[in-house]
OpenMM code with the backbone's topology and positions (N, CA, C; nanometers):
from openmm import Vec3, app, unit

residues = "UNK UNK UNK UNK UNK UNK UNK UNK UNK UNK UNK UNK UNK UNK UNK UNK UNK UNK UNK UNK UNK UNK UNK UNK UNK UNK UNK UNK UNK UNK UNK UNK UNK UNK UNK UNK UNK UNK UNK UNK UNK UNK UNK UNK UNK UNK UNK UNK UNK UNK UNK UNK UNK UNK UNK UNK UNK UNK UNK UNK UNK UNK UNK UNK UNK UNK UNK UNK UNK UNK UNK UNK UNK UNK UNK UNK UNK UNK UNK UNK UNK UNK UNK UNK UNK UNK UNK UNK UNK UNK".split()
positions = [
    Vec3(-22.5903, 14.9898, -19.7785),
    Vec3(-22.6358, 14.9475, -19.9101),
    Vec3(-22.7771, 14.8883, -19.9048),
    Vec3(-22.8502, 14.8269, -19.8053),
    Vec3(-22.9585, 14.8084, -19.7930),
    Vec3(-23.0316, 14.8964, -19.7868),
    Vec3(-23.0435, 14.9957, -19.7341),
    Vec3(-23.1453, 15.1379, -19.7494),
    Vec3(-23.1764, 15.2533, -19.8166),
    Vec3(-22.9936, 15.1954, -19.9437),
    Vec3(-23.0398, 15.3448, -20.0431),
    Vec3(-22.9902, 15.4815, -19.9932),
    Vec3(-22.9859, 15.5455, -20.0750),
    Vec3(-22.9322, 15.6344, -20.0194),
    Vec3(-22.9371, 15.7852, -20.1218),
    Vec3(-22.9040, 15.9120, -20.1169),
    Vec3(-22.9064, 16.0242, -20.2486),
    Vec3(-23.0585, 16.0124, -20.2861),
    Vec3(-23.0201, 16.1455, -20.4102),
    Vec3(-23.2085, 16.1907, -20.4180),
    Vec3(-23.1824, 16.1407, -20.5820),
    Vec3(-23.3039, 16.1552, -20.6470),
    Vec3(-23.3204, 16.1489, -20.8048),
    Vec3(-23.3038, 16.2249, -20.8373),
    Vec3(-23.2869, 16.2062, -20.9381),
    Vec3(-23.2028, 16.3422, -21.0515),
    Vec3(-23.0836, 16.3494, -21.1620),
    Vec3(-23.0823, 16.3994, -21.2648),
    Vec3(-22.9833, 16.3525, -21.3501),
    Vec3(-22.8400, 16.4620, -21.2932),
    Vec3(-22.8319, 16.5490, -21.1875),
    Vec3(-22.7247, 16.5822, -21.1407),
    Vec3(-22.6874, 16.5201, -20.9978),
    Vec3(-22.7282, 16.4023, -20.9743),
    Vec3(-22.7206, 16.3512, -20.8698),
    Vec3(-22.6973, 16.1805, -20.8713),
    Vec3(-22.6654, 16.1625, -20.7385),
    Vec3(-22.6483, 15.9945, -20.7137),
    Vec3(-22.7642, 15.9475, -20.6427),
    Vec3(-22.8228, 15.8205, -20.6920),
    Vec3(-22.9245, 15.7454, -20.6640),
    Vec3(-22.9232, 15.6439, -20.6277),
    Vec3(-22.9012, 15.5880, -20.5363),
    Vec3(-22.9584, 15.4596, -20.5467),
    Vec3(-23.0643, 15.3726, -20.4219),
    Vec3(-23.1185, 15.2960, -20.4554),
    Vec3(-23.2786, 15.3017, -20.4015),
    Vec3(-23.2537, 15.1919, -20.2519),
    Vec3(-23.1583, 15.0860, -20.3208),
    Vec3(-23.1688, 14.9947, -20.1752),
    Vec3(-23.1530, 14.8640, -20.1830),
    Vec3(-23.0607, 14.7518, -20.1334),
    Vec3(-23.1088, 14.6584, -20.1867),
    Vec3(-23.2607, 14.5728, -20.1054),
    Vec3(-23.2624, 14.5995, -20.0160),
    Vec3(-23.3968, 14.5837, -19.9011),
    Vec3(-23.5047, 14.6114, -20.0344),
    Vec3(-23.4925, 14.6989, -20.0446),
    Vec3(-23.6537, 14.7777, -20.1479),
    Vec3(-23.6350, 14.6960, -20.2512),
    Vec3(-23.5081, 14.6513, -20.3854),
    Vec3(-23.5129, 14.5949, -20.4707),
    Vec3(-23.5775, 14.4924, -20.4319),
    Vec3(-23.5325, 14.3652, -20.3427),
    Vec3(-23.5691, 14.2934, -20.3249),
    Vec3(-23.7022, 14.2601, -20.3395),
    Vec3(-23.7643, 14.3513, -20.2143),
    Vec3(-23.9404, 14.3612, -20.1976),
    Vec3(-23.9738, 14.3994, -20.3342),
    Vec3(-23.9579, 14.4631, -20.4316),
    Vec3(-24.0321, 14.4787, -20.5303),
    Vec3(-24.0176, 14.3775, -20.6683),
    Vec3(-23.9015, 14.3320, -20.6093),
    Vec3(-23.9064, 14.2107, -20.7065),
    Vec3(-23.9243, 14.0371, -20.7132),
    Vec3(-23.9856, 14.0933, -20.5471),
    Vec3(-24.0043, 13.9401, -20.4800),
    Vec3(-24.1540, 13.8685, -20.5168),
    Vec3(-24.2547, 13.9619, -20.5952),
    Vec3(-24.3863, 13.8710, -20.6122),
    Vec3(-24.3992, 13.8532, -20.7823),
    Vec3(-24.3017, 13.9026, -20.8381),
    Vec3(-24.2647, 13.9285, -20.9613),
    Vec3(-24.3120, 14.0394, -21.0552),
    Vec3(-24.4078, 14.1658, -20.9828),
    Vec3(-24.4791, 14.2693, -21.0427),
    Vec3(-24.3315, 14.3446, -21.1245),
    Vec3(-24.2462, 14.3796, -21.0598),
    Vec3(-24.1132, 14.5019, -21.1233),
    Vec3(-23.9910, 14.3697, -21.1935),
    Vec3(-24.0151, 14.3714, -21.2903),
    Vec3(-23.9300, 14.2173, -21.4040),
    Vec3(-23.8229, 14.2758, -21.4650),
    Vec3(-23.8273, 14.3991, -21.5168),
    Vec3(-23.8000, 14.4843, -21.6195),
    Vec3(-23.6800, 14.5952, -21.5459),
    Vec3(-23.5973, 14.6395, -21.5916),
    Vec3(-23.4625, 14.6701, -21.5274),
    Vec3(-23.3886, 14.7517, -21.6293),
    Vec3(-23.3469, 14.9294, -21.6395),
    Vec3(-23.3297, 14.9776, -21.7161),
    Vec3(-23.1705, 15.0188, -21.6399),
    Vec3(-23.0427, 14.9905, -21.6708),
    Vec3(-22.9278, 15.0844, -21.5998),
    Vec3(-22.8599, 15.1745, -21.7052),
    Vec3(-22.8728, 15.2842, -21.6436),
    Vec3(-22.7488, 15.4239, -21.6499),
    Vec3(-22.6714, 15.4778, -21.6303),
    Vec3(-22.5939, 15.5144, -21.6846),
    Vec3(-22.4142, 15.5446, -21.6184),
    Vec3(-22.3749, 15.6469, -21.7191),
    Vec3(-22.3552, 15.7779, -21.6369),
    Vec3(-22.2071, 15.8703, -21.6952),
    Vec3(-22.0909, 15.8400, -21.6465),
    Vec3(-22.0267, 15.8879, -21.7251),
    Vec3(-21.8923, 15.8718, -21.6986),
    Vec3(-21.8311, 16.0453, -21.6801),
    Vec3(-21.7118, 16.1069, -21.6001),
    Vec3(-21.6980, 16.2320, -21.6412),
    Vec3(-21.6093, 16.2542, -21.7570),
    Vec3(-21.5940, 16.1842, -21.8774),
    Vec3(-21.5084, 16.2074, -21.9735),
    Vec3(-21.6353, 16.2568, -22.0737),
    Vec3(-21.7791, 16.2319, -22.0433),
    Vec3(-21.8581, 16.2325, -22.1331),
    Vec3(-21.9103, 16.1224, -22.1813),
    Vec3(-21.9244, 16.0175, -22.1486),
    Vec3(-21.9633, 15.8679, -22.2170),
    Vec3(-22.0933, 15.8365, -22.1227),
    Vec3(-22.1361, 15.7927, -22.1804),
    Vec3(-22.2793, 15.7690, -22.1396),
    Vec3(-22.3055, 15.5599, -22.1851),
    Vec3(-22.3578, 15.4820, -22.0851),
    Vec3(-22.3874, 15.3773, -22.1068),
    Vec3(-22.5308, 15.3653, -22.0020),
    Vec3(-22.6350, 15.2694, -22.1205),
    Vec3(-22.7106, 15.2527, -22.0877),
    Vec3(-22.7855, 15.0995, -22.1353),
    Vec3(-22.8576, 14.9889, -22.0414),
    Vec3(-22.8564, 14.8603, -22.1235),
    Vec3(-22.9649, 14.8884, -22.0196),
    Vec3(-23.0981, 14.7850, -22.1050),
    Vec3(-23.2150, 14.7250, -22.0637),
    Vec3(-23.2002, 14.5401, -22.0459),
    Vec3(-23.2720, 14.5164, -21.9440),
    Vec3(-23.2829, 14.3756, -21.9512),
    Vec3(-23.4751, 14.3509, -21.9012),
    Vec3(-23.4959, 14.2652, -21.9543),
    Vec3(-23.6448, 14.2037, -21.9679),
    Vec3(-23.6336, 14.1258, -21.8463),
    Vec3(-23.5624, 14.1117, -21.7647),
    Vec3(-23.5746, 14.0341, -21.6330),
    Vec3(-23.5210, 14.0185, -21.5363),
    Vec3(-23.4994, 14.0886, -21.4302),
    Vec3(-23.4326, 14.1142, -21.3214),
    Vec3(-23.5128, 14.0438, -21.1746),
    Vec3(-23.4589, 14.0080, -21.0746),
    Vec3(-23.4615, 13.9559, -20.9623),
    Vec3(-23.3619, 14.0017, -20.8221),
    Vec3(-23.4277, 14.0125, -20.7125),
    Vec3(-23.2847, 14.0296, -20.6024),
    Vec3(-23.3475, 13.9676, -20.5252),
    Vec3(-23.2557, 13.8769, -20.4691),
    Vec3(-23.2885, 13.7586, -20.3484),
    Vec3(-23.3402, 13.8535, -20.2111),
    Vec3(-23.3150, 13.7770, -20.1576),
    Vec3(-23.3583, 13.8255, -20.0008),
    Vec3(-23.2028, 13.8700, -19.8798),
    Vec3(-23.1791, 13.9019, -19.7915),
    Vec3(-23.0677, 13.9366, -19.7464),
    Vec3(-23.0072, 13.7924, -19.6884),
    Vec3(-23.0816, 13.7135, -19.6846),
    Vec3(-23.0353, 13.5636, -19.6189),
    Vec3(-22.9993, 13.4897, -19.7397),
    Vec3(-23.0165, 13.5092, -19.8674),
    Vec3(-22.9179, 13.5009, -19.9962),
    Vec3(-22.8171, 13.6296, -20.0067),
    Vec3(-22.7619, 13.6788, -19.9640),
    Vec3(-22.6841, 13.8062, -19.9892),
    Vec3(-22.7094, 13.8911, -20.0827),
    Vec3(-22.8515, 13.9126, -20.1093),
    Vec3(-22.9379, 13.9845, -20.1870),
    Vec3(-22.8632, 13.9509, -20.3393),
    Vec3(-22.8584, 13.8311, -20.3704),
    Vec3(-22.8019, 13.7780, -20.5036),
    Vec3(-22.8987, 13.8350, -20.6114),
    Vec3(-22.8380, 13.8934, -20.7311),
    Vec3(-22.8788, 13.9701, -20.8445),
    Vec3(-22.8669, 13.8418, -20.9407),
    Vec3(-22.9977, 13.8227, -21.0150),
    Vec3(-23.0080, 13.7888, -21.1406),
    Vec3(-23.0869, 13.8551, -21.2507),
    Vec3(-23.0217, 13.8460, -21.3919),
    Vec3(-23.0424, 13.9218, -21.4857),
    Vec3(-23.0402, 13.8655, -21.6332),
    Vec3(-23.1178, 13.8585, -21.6945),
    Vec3(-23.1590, 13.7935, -21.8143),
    Vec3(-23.2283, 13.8897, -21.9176),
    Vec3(-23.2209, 13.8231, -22.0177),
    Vec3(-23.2340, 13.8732, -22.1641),
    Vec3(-23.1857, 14.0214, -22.1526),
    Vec3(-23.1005, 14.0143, -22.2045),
    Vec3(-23.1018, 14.1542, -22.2264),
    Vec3(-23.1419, 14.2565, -22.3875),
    Vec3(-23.1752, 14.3322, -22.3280),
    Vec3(-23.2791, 14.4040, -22.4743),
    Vec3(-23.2220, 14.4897, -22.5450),
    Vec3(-23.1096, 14.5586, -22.4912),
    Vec3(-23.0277, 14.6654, -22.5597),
    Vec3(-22.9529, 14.7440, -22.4436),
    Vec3(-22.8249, 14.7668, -22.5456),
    Vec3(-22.7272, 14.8161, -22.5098),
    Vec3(-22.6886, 14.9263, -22.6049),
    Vec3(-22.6976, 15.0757, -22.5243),
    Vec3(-22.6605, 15.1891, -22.6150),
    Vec3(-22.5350, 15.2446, -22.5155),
    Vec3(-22.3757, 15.2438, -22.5784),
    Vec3(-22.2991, 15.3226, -22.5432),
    Vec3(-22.2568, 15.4469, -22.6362),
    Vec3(-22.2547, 15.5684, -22.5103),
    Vec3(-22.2604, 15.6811, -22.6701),
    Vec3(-22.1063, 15.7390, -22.5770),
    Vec3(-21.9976, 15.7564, -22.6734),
    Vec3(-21.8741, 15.8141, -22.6718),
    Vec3(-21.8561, 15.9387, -22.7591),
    Vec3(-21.8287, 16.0374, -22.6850),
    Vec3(-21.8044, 16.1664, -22.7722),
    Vec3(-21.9258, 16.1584, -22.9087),
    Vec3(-22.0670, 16.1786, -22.8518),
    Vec3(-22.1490, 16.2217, -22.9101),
    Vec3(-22.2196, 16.0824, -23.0084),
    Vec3(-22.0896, 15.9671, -23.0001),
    Vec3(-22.1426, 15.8743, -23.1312),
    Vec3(-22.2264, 15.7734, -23.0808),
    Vec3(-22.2882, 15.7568, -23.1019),
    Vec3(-22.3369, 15.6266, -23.0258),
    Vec3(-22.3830, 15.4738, -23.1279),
    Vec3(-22.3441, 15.3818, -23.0127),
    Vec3(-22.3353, 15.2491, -23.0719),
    Vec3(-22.4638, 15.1588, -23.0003),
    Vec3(-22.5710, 15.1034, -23.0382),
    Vec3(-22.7053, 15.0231, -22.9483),
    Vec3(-22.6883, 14.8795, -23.0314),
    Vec3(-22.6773, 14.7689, -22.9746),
    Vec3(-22.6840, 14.6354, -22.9586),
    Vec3(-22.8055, 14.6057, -22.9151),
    Vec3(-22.8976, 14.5255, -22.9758),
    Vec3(-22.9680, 14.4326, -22.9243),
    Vec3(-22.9905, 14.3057, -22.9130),
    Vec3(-23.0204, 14.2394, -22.8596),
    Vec3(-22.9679, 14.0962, -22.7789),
    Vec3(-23.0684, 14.0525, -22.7377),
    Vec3(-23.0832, 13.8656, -22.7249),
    Vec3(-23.1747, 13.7960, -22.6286),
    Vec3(-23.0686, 13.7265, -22.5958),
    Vec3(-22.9641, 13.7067, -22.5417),
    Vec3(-22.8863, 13.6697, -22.4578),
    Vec3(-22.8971, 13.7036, -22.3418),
    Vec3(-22.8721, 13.5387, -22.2023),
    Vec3(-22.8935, 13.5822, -22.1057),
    Vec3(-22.7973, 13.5225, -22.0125),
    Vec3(-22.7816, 13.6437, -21.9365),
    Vec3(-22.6650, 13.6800, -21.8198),
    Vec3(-22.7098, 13.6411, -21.6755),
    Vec3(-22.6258, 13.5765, -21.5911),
    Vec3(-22.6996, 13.5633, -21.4896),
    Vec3(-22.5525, 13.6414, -21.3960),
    Vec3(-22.5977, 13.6722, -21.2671),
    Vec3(-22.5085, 13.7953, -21.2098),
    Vec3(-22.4675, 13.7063, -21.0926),
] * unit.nanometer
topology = app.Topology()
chain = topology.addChain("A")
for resn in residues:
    res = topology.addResidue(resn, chain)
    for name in ("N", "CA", "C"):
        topology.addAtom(name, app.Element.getBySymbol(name[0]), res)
């Protein structure tokens, strides 16, 4: 889980690393945090947050996450988007 692993692509699995999150979110340049998820029934979820962080591995690469900006879940074509300044910490 530290190194990531799969290629990009919307027919594929991604994910980048927590080592790399970290470094890019350790001087505060990458703040901003978009997640995506299919499901195979067809459902699609997707939420933005305005502020993301990942510790270092000597914190157990602890995730924090704030404001969040929107939330679009789309079920059988319909879709529902929430927006929010509520904040979540992980």
């Amino acid at each position: 889980m530290c190194t990531g692993f799969g290629e990009v692509g919307m027919e594929t699995s991604f994910w980048l690393g927590l080592e790399a999150l970290y470094q890019l979110t350790t001087n505060g340049a990458y703040t901003r945090m978009r997640v995506e998820m299919y499901a195979n029934e067809g459902a699609w979820y997707s939420a933005e947050y305005g502020h993301f962080s990942v510790e270092s591995e000597s914190q157990e690469y602890r995730l924090t996450i704030s404001d969040t900006l929107e939330t679009l879940v789309t079920i059988c074509g319909r879709a529902t988007v929430r927006r929010s300044a509520r904040t979540t910490r992980e």
